[in-house]
N, C-alpha and C positions, 0 to 999 in steps of 0.2 A: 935665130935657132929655134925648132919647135921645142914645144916642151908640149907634157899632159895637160890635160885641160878636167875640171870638172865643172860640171853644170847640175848647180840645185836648182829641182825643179820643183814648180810646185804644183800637188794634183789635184786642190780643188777639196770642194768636201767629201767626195766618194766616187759620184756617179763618174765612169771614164770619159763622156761625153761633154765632162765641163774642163775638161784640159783646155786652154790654151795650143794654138797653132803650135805656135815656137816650143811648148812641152812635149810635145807629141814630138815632133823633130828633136829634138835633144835627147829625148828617151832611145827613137829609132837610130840615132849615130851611137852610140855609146856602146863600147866594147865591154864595161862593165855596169851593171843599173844593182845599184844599192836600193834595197824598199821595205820598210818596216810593214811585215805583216797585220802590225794588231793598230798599224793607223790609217793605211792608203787599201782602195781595193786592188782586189790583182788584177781586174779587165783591163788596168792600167799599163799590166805588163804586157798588152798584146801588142802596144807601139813595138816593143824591143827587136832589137835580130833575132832572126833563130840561133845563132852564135852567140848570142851576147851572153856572159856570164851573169847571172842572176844572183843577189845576194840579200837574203833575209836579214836583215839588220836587227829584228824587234827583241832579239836573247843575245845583244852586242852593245857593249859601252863601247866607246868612242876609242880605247884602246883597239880595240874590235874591228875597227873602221880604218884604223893608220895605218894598215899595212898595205892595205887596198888603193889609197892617196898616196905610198910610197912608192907603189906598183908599179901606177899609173906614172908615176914622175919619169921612173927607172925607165921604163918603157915606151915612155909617148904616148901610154895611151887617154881614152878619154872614158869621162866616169857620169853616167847620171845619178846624182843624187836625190833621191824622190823622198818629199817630204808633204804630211797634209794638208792641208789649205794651201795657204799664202806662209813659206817660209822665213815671211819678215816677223811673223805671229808666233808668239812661244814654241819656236822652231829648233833650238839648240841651234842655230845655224853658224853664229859669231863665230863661237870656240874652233866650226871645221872650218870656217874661214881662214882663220887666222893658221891654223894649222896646213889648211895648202899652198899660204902663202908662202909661211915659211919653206917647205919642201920646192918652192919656186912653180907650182903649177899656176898655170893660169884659170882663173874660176870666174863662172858669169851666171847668174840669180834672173832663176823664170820667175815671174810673179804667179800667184793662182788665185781662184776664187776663194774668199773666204767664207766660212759656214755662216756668219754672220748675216750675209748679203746674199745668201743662200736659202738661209731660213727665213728673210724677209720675203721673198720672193715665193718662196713656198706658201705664206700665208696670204702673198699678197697686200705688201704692205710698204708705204716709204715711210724711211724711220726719221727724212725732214721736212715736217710740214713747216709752210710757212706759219707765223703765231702760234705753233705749239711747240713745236721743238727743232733744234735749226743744229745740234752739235750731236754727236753719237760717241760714247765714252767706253773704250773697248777694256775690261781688265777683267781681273778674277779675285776671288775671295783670300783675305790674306791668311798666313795663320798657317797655309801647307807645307810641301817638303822645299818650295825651295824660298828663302824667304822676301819677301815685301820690303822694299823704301818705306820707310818710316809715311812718308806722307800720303800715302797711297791704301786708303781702305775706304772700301764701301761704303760705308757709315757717309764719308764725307764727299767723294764723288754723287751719293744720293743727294744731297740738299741742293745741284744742279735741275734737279725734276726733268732733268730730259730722259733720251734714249738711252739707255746701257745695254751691250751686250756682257754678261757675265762667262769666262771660260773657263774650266777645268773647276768648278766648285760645286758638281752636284752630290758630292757624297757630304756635304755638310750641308744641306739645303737649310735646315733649318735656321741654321747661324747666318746662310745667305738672304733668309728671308729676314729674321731679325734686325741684323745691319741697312735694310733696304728700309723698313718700316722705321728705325730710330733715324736714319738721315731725312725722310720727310716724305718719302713717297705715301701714299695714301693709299689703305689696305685693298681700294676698288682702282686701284692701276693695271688696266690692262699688262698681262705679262702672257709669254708663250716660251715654253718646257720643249726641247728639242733632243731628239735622240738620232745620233746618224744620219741625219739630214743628208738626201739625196743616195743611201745606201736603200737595198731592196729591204731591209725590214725597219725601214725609218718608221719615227714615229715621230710626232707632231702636234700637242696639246693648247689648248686656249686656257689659260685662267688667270688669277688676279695674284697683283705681289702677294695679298691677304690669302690666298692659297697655293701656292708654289709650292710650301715644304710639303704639303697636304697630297697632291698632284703627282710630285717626282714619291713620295714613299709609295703612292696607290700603283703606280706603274714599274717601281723596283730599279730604277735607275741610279744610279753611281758614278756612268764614265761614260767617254763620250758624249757629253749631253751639254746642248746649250739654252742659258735663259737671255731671253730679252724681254726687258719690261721697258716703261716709260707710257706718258700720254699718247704719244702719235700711232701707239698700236691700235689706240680705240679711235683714234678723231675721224671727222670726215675732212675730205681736202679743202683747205681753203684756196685762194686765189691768186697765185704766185705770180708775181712782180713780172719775172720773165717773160711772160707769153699775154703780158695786160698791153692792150694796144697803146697805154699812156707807156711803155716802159720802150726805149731808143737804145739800141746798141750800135753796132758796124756796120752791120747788115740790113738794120732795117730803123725807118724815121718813126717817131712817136706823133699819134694824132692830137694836135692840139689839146680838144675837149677831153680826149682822156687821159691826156698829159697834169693838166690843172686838174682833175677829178683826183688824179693818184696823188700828186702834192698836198692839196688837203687834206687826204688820207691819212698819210705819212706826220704834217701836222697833226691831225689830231692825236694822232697817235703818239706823240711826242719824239718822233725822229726826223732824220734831217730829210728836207725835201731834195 
């Protein structure tokens, strides 16, 4: 038996051009496209029908939302749900989950680009180098409106010294920089301040955890803005295992001599050969 269908989609950090294939299509079938104005841009609605019902979600609690999910049921029809970045990322996405499940519609989850790997690429940058940093730790500042897992703050994810991307904490920067600096990062840790990354009036800053809170108050920022600090913003690349002709996978043999050369590497280094 059909039923409605809804498709959360995700658009990426701004620019329409970072949609995903399958978002783009999903957008364009949908009889109804829900979009929060104050998160996704609207070039994103040019996927839609000219028919499609267009619904500004951004002055809508999720009461706001059920009747449109129950529309959809009543009627067959199909619903994109447009959400910013990657809607697995502080997306409120669960609650509509579960909510269309209940109403029995069927619902399928676009992935999108998230700002994170957005603004790496904006500065031109891999947040894993080999010997500097190898894990990327994605969270935000605890302490706002919605609350934190006890185990889960700043302070303590710093003492890891790799990459973080921080979300939704530039209106406290200063306590985000404090919390960075008492977990152990080091006041000369490359960091980069992001605003709308990939929107037309992005903005984009270079400076050190020791100046972050200094950086976002000089440029007036609050919201929407992402920080990423760690080593691997400043290192130069080193020599990744993958592409070393000592390193053999499925597709390709490893040369002897540079085979033994990496092993000792690896030895001296104190990991396994």
């Amino acid at each position: 038996m059909k039923t409605g269908t809804v498709w959360f989609v995700g658009a990426g950090p701004g620019a329409a051009d970072l949609l995903t294939l399958r978002a783009a299509r999903a957008i364009g079938a949908a009889d109804i496209v829900i979009w929060a104005a104050s998160l996704v841009h609207a070039d994103v609605l040019e996927h839609a029908r000219p028919d499609a019902e267009i619904v500004d979600s951004s002055q809508l609690p999720i009461e706001g939302v059920l009747p449109l999910f129950r529309r959809a049921a009543g009627e067959r029809l199909t619903v994109a749900r447009i959400h910013s970045g990657d809607p697995a990322l502080w997306g409120a996405m669960q609650e509509q989950l579960d909510l269309c499940r209940a109403l029995g519609l069927a619902v399928q989850v676009v992935p999108g680009v998230s700002s994170f790997t957005a603004v790496a690429a904006i500065v031109g940058r891999e947040l894993t180098i080999p010997e500097v940093a190898q894990s990327v730790i994605l969270t935000r500042l605890e302490g706002g409106k919605t609350p934190m897992p006890p185990r889960e703050r700043v302070r303590d994810f710093a003492r890891h010294g790799t990459t973080m991307a921080l979300f939704l904490s530039a209106a406290r920067s200063g306590q985000v920089q404090s919390e960075l600096l008492a977990g152990g990062y080091q006041p000369d840790t490359p960091a980069v301040v992001a605003y709308q990354a990939t929107w037309p009036d992005e903005l984009v800053v270079r400076c050190t955890v020791g100046t972050l809170a200094a950086t976002v108050k000089e440029h007036r920022l609050w919201k929407h803005t992402l920080f990423l600090v760690g080593p691997a913003l400043g290192a130069a690349g080193t020599r990744s295992h993958l592409y070393h002709p000592g390193h053999f996978h499925t597709f390709r043999r490893a040369e002897p001599a540079a085979r033994a050369e990496l092993r000792r590497a690896r030895g001296a280094a104190g990991e396994p050969a």
